[in-house]
matplotlib code that plots the C-alpha trace (Angstrom):
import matplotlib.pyplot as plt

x = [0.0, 2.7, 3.7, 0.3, 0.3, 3.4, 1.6, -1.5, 0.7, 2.6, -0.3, -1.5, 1.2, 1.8, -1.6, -1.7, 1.5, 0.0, -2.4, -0.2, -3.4, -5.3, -8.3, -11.3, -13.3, -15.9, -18.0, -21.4, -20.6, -21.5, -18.5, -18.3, -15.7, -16.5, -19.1, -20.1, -21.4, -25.1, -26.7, -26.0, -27.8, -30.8, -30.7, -28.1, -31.7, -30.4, -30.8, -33.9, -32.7, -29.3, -29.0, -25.4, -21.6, -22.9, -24.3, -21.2, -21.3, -25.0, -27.1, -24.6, -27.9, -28.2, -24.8, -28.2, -30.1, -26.9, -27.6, -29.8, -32.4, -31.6, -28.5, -25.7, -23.1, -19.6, -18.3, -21.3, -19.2, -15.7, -15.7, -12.2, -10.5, -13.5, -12.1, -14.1, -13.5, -15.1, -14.7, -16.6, -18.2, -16.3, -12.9, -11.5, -12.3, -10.7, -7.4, -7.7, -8.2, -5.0, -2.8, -3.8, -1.6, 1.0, 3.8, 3.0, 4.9, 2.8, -0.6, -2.5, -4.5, -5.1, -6.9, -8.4, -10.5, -11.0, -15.2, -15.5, -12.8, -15.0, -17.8, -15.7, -14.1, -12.1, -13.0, -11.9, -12.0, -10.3, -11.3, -10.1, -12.5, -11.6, -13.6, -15.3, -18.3, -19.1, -20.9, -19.5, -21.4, -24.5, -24.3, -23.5, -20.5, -18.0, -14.0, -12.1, -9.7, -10.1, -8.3, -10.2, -8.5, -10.5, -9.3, -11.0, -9.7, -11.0, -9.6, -10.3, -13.0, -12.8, -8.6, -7.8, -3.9, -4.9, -6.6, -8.2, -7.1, -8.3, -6.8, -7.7, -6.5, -7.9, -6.7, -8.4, -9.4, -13.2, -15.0, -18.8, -21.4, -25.7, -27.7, -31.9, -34.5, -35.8, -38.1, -35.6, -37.7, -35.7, -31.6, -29.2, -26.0, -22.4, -19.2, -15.7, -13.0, -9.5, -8.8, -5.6, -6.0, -3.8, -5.5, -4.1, -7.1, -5.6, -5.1, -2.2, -0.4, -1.3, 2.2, 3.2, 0.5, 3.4, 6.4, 5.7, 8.6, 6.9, 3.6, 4.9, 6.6, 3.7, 1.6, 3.6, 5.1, 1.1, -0.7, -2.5, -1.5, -3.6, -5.7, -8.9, -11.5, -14.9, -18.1, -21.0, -24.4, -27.8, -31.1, -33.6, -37.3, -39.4, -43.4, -44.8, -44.4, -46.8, -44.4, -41.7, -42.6, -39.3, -38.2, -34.1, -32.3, -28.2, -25.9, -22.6, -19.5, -21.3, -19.8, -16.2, -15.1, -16.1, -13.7, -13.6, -14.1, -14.5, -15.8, -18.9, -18.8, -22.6, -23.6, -20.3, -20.0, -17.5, -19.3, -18.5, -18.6, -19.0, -18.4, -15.0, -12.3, -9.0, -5.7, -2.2, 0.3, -2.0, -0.1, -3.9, -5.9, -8.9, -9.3, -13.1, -11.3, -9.9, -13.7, -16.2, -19.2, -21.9, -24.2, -28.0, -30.1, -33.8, -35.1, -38.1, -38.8, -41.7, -40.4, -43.6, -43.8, -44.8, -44.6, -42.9, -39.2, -39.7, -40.0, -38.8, -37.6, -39.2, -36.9, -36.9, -34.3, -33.5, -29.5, -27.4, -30.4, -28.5, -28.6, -27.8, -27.2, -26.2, -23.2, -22.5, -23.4, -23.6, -23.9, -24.0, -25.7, -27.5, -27.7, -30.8, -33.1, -33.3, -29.8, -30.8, -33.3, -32.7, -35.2, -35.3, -36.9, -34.4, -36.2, -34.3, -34.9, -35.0, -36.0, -36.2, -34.7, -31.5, -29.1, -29.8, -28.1, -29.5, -30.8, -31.7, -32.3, -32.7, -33.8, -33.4, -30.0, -29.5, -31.9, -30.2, -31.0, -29.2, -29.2, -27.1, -27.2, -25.6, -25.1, -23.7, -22.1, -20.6, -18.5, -17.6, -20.1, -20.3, -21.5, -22.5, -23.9, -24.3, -24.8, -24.5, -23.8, -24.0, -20.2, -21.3, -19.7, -23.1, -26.7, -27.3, -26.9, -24.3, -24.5, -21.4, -21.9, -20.3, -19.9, -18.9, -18.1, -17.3, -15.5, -15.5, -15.1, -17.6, -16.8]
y = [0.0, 2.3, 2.2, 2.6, 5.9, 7.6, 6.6, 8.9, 11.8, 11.6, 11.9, 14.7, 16.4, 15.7, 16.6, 20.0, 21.2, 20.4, 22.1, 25.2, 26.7, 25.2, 26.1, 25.4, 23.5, 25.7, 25.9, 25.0, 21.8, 18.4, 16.5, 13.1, 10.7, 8.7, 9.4, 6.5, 7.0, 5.2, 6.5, 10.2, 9.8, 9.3, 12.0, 9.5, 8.5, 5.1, 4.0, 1.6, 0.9, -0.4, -3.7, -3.7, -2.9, 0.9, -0.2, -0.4, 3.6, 4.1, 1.0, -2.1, -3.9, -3.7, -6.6, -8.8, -7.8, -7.7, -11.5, -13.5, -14.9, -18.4, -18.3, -21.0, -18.9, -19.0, -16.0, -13.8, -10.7, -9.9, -6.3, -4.6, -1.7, -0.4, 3.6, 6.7, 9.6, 12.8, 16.9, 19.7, 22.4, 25.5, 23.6, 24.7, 28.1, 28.4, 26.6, 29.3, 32.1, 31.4, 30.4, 33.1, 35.6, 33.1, 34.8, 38.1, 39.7, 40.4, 38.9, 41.8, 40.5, 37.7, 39.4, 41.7, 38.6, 37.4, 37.5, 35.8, 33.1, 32.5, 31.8, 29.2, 26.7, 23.6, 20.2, 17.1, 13.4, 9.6, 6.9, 3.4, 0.3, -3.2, -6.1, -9.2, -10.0, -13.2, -15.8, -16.6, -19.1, -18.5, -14.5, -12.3, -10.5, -8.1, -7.5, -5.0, -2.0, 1.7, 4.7, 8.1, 11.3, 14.9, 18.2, 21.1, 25.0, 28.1, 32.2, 33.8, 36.4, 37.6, 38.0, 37.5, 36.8, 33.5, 30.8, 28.1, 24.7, 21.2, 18.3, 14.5, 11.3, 8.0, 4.4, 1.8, -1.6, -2.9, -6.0, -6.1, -8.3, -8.8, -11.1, -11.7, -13.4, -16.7, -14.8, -11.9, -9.3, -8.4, -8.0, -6.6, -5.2, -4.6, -3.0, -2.2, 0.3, 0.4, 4.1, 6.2, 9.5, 11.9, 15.7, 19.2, 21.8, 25.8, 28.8, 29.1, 32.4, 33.1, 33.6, 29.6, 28.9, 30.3, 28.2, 24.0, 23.3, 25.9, 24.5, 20.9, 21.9, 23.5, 20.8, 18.0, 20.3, 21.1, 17.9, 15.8, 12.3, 10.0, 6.4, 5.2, 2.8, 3.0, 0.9, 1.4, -0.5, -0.6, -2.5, -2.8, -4.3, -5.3, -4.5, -6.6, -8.0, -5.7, -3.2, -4.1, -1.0, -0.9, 1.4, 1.6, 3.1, 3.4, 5.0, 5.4, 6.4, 5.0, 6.3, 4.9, 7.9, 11.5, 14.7, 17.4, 21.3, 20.1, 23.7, 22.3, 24.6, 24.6, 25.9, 27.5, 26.5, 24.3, 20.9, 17.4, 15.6, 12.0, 9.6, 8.3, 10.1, 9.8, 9.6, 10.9, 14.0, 16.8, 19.8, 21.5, 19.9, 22.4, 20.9, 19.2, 16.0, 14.9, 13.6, 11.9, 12.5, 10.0, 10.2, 8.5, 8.0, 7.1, 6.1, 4.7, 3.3, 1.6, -0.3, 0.1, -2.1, -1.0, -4.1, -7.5, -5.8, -2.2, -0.9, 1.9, 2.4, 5.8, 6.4, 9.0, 9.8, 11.8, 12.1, 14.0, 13.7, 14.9, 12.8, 14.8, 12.7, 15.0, 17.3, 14.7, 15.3, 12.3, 13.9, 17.8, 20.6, 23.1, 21.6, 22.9, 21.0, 21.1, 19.6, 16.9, 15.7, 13.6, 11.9, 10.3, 7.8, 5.3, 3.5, -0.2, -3.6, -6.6, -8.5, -5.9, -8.5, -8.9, -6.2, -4.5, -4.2, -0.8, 1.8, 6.0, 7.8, 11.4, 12.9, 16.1, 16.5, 19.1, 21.1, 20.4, 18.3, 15.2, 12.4, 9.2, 6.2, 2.3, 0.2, -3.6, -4.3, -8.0, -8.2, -4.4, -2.1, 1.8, 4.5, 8.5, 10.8, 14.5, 16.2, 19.5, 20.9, 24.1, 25.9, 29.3, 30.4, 32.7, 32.5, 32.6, 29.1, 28.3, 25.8, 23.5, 21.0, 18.4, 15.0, 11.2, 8.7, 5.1, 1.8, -1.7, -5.1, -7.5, -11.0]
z = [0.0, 0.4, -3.0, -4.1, -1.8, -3.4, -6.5, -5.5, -4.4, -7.6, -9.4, -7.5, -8.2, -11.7, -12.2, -10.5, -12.0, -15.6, -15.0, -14.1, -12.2, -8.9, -6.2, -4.6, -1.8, -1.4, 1.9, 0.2, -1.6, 0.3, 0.2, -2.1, -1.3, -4.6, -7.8, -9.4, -12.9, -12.6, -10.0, -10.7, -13.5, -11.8, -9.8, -7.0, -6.2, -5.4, -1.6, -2.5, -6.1, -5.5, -7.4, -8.4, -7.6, -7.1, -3.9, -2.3, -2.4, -2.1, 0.3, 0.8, 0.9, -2.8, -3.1, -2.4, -5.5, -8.0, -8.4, -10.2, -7.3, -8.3, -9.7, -8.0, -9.6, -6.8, -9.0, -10.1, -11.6, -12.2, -13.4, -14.2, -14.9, -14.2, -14.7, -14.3, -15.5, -15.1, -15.9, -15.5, -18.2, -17.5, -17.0, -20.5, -19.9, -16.7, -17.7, -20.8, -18.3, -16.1, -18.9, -21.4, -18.8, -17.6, -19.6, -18.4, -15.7, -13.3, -12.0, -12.4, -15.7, -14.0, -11.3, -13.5, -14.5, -11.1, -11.2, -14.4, -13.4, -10.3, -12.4, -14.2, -11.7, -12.3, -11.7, -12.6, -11.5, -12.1, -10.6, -11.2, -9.4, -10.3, -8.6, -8.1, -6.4, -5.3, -3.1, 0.5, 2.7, 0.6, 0.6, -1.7, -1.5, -2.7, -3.1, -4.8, -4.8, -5.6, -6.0, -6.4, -7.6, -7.6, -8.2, -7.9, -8.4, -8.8, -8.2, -4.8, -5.8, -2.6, -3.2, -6.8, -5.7, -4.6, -5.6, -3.6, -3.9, -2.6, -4.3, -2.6, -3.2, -1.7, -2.5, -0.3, -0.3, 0.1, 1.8, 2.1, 2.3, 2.1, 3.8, 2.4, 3.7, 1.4, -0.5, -1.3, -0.4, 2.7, 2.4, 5.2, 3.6, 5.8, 4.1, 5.2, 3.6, 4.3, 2.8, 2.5, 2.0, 0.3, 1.1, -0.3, 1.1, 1.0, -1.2, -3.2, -4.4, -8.2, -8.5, -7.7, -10.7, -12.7, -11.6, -11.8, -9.4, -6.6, -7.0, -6.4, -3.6, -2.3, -2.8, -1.2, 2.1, 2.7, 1.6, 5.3, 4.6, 6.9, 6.9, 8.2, 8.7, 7.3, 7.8, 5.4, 6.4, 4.5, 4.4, 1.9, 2.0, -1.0, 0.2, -2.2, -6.2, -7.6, -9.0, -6.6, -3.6, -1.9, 1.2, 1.6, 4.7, 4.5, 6.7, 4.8, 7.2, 10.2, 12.9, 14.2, 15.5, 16.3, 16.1, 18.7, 17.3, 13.2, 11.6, 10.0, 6.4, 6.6, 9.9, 10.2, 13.8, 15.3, 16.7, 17.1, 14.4, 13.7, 10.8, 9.5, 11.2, 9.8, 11.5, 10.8, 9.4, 9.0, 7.5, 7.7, 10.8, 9.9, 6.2, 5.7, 4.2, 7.8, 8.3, 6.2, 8.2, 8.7, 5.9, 6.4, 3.6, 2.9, 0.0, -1.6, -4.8, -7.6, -11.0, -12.9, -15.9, -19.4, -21.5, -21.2, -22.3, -21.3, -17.2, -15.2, -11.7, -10.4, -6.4, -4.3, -1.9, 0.7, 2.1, 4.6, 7.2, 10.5, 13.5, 16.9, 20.5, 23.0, 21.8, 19.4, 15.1, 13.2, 9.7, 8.9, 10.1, 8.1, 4.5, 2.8, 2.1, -1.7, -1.8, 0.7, -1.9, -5.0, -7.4, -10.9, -13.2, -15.4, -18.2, -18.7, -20.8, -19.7, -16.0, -13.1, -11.2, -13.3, -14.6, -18.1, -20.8, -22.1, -19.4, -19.9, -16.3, -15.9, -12.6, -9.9, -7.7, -4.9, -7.2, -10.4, -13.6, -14.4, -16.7, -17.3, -19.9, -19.7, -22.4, -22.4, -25.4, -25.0, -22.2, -22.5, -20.3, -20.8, -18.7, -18.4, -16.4, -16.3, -13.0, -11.2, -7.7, -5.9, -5.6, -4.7, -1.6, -0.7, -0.5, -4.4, -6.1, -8.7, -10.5, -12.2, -14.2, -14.2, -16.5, -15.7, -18.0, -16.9, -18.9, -17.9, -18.7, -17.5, -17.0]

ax = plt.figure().add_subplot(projection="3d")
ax.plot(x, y, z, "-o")
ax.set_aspect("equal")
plt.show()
């Protein structure tokens, strides 16, 4: 694993000074430790859909319903590279923007354009997720490795000389598994993730943007380099057979650990937070990324039928629903309530109880549109999904959108 970690950091770094510009983690976004491509395309209206390897980051109870009911199957999938990558609209602009004035001598041009960089961030994701999922004892389970890459920049409106900068790198490891009832209408789901995290969350001097060995240098002196533990747990219930009613309930980062004083970015108050707490160098001990915090979701969920080869699954979700025990916050304070909410439809052929080979979704995300598409073709399996979230750093939305796309191959 250490290998793997200088491997993360390297590509952090390589990354960043290719880029020759950086920034961003603003307040208002809910932090992701891992988009995967499917469900966003539904809205990530998923806790009560969950019926393949996505349920690892969305209802662990789902690892039940990625098999066929009947099948006697010891290996059911083996699904690698399995890569992800993803960027954002406005990301060509904004290298544009920087780089247009890197030669100049001064910064001033740069910050001359400060408000309409702002309005053009940087994002940018890879994501790499081979694994196998199984049957052990007679339940269904799951094995794999991951590493997860995000960047995300954008100029300080409030201070044009800087620009803010969060760059995070997890590589982890993953074990889970689902139990069900006989007649599969019931399923308990349990997962465990090793992760080590690689975490660069500050503002950097335009002027560094100009010079690739400062930047570096910057980057690796500054970055928190720390591990942790995380437990994911799910359930989901199947009412009855007539279009398949189903209520799902995850908590994702359940909590192993709580931290003392964590500046929650939405009620901008210092609390103790619970979730996945992570332990070791922290070059920035006040940067979000030293907690995932616990994360419960409720979802619920019809798959009407249209004809023997055409259905949809119509969900309804809501996530981030804060859980307070005494002085003690599992989850977040003070996220709105229209980001909390997520809903979509996605059209698919074939058995609802089996995966499809051809699906369309589109849905509603913390208030924004999405849409997604999957197609099987052989063994090879391809995915998008468009998205967008909330960066603004104030009361008025702003939206970025964002795009996935996922390849695989299925075995």
């Amino acid at each position: 694993m250490t290998r793997m970690k200088k491997q993360a950091l390297n590509l952090i770094l390589s990354l960043m000074s290719g880029l020759s510009m950086t920034g961003l983690a603003v307040a208002q976004e809910i932090p992701e430790s891992f988009t995967p491509v499917r469900p966003q395309g539904m809205g990530g209206a998923f806790t009560a859909v969950a019926n393949d390897e996505n349920a690892v980051w969305t209802n662990p109870a789902g690892l039940a319903r990625g098999r066929k009911p009947r099948s006697r199957a010891s290996v059911d999938l083996i699904k690698a590279p399995n890569i992800i990558i993803g960027a954002n609209s406005a990301s060509r602009d904004f290298i544009q923007g920087v780089n247009r004035n890197s030669g100049a001598s001064d910064l001033s041009q740069v910050a001359d354009q400060a408000d309409e960089l702002s309005d053009k961030p940087f994002w940018a994701t890879t994501a790499i997720f081979p694994l196998i999922m199984f049957d052990a004892g007679g339940s269904p389970s799951i094995a794999g490795v991951y590493s997860n890459t995000t960047i995300q920049s954008v100029v300080d409106n409030d201070n044009p000389d800087l620009a803010k900068t969060s760059a995070i790198s997890d590589l982890g490891a993953v074990y889970g598994m689902a139990f069900t009832d006989k007649t599969h209408s019931f399923s308990f789901g349990l997962i465990g993730r090793y992760v080590a995290r690689y975490a660069y969350e500050d503002k950097i001097p335009l002027s560094d943007l100009k010079n690739g060995k400062q930047l570096q240098t910057r980057i690796k002196d500054g970055s928190n380099r720390s591990t942790g533990v995380a437990v994911d747990t799910g359930m989901m219930w199947t009412v009855a057979d007539f279009w398949f009613p189903t209520v799902g309930l995850s908590i994702l980062n359940a909590p192993t650990g709580c931290k003392e004083d964590y500046l929650n970015p939405f009620s901008k108050k210092r609390e103790k937070v619970c979730g996945t707490v992570f332990k070791g160098s922290f070059e920035n001990p006040e940067a979000i990324s030293t907690v995932d915090p616990t994360d419960v979701r409720l979802g619920l969920s019809i798959t009407p039928r249209f004809s023997s080869k055409l259905a949809a699954r119509i969900a309804l979700d809501l996530h981030h629903l804060p859980v307070t025990i005494g002085d003690a916050h599992y989850g977040l304070d003070g996220i709105e309530p229209i980001k909390q909410l997520h809903a979509g439809i996605e059209l698919f052929v074939g058995n609802p109880l089996e995966r499809s080979p051809f699906t369309i979704a589109m849905g509603v995300s913390q208030g924004y549109f999405t849409f997604g598409t999957t197609v099987q073709i052989g063994l090879v399996s391809l995915e998008f999904s468009t998205y967008g979230r909330d960066i603004s750093s104030t009361s008025s939305p702003k939206e970025d959108r964002r795009m996935l796309f996922g390849v695989s191959m299925d075995f």
